[in-house]
C-alpha positions in Angstrom: -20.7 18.8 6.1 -19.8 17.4 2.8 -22.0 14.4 1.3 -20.9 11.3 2.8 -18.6 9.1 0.7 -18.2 5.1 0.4 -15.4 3.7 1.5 -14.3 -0.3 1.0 -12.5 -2.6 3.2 -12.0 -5.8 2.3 -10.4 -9.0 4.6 -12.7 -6.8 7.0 -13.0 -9.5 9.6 -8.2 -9.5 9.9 -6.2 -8.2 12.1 -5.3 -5.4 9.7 -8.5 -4.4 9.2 -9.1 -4.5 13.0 -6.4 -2.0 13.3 -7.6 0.2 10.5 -10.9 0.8 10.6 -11.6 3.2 13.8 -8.8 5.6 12.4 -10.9 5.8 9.0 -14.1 5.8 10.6 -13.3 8.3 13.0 -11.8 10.8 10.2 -7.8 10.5 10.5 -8.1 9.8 6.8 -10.4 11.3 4.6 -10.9 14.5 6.9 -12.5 15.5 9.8 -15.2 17.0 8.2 -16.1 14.2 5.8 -19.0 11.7 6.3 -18.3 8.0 5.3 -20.5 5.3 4.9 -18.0 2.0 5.6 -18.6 -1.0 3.6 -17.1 -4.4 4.8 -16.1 -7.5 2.6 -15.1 -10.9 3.6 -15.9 -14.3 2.9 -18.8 -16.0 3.9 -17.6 -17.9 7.1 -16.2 -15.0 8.5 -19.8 -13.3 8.7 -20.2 -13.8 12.3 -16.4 -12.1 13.3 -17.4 -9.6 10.8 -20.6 -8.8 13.1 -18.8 -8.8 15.9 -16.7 -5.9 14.6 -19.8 -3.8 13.1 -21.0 -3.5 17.1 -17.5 -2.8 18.3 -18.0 0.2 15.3 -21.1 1.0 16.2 -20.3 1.3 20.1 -17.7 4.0 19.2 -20.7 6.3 18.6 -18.4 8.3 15.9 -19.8 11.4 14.3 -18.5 10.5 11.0 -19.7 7.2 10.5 -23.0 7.4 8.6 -23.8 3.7 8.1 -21.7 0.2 8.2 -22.6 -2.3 5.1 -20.9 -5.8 6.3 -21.7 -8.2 3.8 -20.0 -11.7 1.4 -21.5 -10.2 -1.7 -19.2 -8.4 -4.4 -21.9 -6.7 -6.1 -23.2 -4.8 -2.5 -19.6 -4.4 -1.2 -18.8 -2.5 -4.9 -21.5 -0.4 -5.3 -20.9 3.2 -6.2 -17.1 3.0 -4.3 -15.4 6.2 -3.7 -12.3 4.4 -2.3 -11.4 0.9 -2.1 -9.0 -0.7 0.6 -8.1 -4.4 -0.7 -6.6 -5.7 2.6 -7.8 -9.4 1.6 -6.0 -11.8 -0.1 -5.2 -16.1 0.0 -2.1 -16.0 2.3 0.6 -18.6 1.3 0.3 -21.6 3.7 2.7 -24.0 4.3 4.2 -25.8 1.6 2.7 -23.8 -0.9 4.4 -23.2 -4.0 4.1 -19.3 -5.0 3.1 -20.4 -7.8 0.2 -21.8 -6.5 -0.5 -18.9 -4.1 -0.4 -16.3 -7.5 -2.9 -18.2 -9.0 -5.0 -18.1 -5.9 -5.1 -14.5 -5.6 -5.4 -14.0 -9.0 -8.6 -15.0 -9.0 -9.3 -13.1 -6.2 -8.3 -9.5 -7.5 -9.9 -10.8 -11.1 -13.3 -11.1 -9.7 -12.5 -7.8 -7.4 -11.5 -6.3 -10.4 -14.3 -7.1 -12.5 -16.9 -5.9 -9.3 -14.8 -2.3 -9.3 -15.4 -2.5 -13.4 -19.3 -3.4 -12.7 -20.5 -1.7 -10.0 -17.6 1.1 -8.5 -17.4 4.8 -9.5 -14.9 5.3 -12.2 -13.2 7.6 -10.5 -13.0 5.4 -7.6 -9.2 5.3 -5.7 -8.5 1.7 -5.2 -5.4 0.7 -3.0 -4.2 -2.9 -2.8 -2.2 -4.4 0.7 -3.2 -8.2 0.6 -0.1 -9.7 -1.1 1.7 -10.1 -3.3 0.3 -6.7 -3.8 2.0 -5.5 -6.5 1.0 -8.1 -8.2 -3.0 -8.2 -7.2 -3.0 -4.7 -8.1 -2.3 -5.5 -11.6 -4.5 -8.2 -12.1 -7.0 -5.6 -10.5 -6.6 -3.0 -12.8 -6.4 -5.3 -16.1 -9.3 -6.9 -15.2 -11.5 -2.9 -14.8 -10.5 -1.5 -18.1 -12.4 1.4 -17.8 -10.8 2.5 -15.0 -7.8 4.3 -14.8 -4.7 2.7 -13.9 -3.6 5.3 -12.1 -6.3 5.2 -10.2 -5.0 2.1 -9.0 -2.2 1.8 -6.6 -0.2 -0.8 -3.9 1.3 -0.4 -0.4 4.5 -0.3 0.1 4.5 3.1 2.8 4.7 0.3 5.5 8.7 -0.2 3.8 8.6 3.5 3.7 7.8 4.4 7.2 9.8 1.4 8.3 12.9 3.0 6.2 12.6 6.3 8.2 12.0 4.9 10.9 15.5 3.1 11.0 17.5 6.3 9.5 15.5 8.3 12.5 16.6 6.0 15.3 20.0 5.8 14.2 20.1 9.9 14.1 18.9 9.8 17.3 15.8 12.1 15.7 12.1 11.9 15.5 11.1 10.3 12.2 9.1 13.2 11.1 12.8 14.7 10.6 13.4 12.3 8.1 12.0 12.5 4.4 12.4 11.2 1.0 13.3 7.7 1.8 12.5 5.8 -1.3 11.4 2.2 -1.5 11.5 1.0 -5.6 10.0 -2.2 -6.8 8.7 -5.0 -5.0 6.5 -5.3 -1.7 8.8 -8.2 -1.0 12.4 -8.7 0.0 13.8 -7.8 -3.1 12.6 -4.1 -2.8 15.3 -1.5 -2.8 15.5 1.0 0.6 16.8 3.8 -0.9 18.3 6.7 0.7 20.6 8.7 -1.6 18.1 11.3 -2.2 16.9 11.5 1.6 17.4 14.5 3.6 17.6 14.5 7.7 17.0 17.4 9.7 19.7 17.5 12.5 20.0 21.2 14.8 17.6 22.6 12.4 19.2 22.0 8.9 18.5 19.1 6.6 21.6 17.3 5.8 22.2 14.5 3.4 21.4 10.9 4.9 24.8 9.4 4.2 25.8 12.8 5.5 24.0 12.5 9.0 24.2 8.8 9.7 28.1 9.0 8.6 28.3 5.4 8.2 27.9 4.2 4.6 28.5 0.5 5.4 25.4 0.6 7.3 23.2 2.3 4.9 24.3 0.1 2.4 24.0 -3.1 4.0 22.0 -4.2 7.4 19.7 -1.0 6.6 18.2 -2.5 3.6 18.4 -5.8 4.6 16.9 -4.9 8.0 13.8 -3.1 5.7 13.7 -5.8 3.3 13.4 -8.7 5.9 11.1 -6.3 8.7 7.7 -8.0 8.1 9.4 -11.3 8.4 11.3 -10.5 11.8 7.6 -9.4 13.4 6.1 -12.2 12.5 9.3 -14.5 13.8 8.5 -12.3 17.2 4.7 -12.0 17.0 4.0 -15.3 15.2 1.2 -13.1 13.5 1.9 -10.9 10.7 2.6 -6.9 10.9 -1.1 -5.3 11.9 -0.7 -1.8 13.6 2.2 -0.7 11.3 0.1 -1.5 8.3 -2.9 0.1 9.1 -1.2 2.7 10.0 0.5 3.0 6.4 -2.6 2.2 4.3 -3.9 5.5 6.7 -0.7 7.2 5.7 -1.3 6.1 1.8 -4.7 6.9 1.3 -4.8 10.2 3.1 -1.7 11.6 0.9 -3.9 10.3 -1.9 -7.1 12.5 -0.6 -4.8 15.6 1.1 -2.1 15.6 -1.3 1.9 15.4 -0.1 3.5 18.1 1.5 5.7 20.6 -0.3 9.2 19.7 -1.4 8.4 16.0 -0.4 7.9 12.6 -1.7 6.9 9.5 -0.5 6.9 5.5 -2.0 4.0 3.9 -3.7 3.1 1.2 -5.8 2.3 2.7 -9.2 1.6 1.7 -12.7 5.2 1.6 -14.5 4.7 2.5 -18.4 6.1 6.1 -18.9 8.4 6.1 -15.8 11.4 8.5 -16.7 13.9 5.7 -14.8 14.0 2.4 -17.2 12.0 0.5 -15.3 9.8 -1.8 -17.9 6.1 -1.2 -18.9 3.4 -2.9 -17.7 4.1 -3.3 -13.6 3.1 -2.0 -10.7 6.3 -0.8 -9.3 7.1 1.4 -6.5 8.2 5.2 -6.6 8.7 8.0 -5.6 6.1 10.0 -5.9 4.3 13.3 -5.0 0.4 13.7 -5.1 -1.6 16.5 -5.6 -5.4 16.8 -6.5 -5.7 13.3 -5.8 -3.3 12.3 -8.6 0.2 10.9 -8.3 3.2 12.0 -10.2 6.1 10.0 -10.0 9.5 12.3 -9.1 11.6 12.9 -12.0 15.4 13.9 -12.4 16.2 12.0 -9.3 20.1 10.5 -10.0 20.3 6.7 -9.6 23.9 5.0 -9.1 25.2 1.9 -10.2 24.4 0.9 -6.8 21.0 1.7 -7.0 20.7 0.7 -10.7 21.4 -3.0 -10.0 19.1 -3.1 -7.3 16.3 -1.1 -8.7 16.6 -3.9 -11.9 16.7 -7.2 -9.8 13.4 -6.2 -7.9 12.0 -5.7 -11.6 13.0 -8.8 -13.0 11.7 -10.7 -10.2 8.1 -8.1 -11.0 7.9 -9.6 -14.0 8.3 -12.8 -13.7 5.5 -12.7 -11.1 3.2 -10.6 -13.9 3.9 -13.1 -16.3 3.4 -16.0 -14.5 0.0 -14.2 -12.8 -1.1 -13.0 -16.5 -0.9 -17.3 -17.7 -3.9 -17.5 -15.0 -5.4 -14.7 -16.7 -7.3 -16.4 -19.5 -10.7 -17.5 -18.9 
């Protein structure tokens, strides 16, 4: 048995983190063979849920988990972090500007940041969901310099699976027959589904997407919107915001990040933009491709991108950095 390692979730009293925790705890991330000690962050009047979950842990009598730290405090929740899970974040309420609710999580994943900076291992992987997560992750990573931003990253495998998921179901194939969707950009509807490099495995060959699905209207129109707009329709069904599907991708994000990505594949991620082969400006966190081995990312080069593709790719950039710039203003102390 390897020596335990100390994993962070924060919002650790939601419904995502409901979802997520018995998969990590029980070792569908990290490995079946690897101890965890599970620490869980949220704010103060929220303690009581929080305990409620820490018994519900605890009663799962799982080999793995070594000990459960539930606590309000930065400095105990940051200590000595192996991986970080940033699940919590201000969502926007009701009449609320986005400006306003940028400058709320702001300084949110400032102070997070500057905890990770203080008190986390610096080789610490730290993955941010609570949105606008490209965003946070940004402020996160500027605000723990001594940290590498590539250590940081943001979730956007939920638009992933969610993108071949759709291609699957209209193939009439299991989704595991579909790969290389890509999702660039923004964890929001201006994100760009994008299948011209995706492959689909139909009677045992893989065959181009446009190929399989033989319907380029679709592909190029209710299939992207349908992505773009997915978290939106679940809560419209739900009236409470996607909870198994993303705890099920953070799963999916972090364990490619500890196990690597399979051979000859690639999958989406929210990544740190400067030196990106594909013109996308410095200084985001933008989603790529990208494939992972030895717990480091490297975003999939040589990939041909379309006027199509190119227009899209640049309006979900514009609208990144409007949001960086308007998130960097609330920066200064």
């Amino acid at each position: 048995m390897s020596e335990p390692i100390r994993v962070l979730v924060t919002g650790a009293a939601g419904q995502i983190a409901y979802s997520l925790l018995f998969s990590i705890a029980k070792g569908d991330v990290f490995g079946k063979d690897q101890p965890i000690i599970l620490l869980l962050l949220d704010i103060t009047p929220m303690l009581p849920v929080l305990e409620g979950v820490v018994m519900e842990l605890q009663d799962c009598a799982l080999p793995l988990l070594r000990e459960i730290i539930a606590t309000d405090q930065e400095q105990v929740a940051f200590k000595d972090l192996d991986a970080a899970i940033l699940v919590g974040s201000m969502p926007r309420r009701e009449g609320m500007e986005r400006k306003d609710l940028l400058k709320a999580n702001v300084n949110i994943f400032k102070s997070q940041g500057k905890a990770l900076e203080k008190y986390a291992r610096k080789t610490v992987k730290v993955l941010v969901v609570g949105n606008p997560a490209n965003t946070n992750c940004l402020i996160a990573a500027k605000s723990a310099p001594s940290i590498p931003k590539e250590n940081f990253s943001c979730l956007t495998r939920l638009d992933h699976n969610r993108a071949r998921s759709q291609v699957a179901m209209r193939c009439g194939v299991p989704a595991t027959h579909v790969k290389n969707v890509i999702i660039w950009g923004n964890h929001s509807s201006t994100q760009y589904p994008d299948v011209h490099h995706c492959l689909v495995n139909l009677s045992g060959g893989d065959l181009a997407c446009f190929e399989a699905v033989k319907d380029d209207l679709w592909l190029k129109g209710d299939f992207i919107s349908t992505v773009q707009q997915r978290g939106a329709a679940v809560i419209k069904a739900r009236k409470l915001s996607s909870a198994m599907s993303a705890a099920k991708a953070i799963c999916d994000h972090m364990r490619d990040i500890w196990c690597g990505t399979p051979e000859g594949e690639f999958i989406s991620m929210g990544v740190y933009s400067t030196g990106n082969s594909y013109g996308v400006p410095a200084d985001l966190i933008y989603s790529f491709p990208v494939q992972i081995k030895d717990k480091s990312w490297t975003i999939v080069g040589g990939l041909s991108i379309n006027d199509f593709s190119r227009g899209k790719m640049d309006a979900t950039a514009t609208e990144l950095m409007e949001e960086r710039d308007t998130a960097v203003s609330f920066l200064v102390d």
